[in-house]
C-alpha positions as semicolon CSV with decimal commas, in nm:
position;residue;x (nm);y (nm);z (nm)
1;X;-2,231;-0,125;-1,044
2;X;-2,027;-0,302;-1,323
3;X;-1,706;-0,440;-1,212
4;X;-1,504;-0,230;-1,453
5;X;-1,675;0,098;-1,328
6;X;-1,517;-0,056;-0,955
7;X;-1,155;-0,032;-1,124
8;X;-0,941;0,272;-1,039
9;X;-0,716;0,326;-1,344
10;X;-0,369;0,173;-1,422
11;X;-0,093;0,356;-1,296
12;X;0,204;0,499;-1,489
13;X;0,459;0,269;-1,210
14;X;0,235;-0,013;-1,286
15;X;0,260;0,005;-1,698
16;X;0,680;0,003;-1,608
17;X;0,610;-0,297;-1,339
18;X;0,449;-0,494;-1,629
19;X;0,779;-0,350;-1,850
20;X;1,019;-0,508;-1,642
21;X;0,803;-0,825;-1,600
22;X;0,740;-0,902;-1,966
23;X;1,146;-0,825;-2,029
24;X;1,201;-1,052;-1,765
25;X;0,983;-1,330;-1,948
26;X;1,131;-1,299;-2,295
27;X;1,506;-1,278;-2,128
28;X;1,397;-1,620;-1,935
29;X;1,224;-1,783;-2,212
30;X;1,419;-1,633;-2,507
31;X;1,250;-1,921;-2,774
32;X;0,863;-1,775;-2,680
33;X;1,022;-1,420;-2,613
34;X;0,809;-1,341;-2,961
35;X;0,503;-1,364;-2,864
36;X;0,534;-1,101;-2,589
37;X;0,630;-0,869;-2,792
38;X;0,226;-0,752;-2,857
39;X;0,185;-0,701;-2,492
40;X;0,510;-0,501;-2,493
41;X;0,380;-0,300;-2,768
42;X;0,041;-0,227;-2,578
43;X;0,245;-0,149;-2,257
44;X;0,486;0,072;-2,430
45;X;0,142;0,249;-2,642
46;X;0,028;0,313;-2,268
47;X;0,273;0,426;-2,124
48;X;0,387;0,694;-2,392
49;X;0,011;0,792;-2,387
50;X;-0,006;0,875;-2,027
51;X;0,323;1,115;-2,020
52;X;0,203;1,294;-2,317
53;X;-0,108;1,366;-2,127
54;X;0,075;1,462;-1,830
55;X;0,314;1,666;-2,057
56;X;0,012;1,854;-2,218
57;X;-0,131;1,887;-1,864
58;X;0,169;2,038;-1,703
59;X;0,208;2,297;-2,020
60;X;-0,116;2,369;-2,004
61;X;-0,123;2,467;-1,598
62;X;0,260;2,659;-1,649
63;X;0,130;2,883;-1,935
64;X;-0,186;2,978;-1,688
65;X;0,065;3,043;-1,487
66;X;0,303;3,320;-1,651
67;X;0,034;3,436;-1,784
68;X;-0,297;3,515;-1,588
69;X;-0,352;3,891;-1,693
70;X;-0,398;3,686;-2,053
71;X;-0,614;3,460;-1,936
72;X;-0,829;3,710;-1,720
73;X;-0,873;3,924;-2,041
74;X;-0,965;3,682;-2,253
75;X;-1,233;3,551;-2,015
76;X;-1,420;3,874;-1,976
């Protein structure tokens, strides 16, 4: 088994841990603060991608929701 397949996926709380970490860094080191700003860019990429999956998600299960006589015609 290939290490990455071992991996369980990043977690939303982790993509903000590495937020606040990589603000900390640039507010420390203010002259290399720069060169962070790609990993912030990744992080923030992330981050925005996960809670628009969630928000699809969570649409997707409340519209099943007020509406199952829809769904259960449309499946027949």
């Amino acid at each position: 088994m290939s290490r990455s397949a071992k991996r369980k996926p990043v977690t939303l709380d982790e993509i903000e841990a590495g937020l606040d970490l990589i603000a900390r860094l640039m507010e420390k080191f203010p002259r290399e603060a720069e060169l962070l700003t790609p990993h912030w860019r990744a992080l923030v990429f992330q981050r925005d991608k996960r809670i628009e999956a969630a928000t699809i998600l969570a649409a997707a299960k409340e519209r099943l929701t007020r509406s199952p006589d829809r769904t259960a015609r449309q499946s027949s």
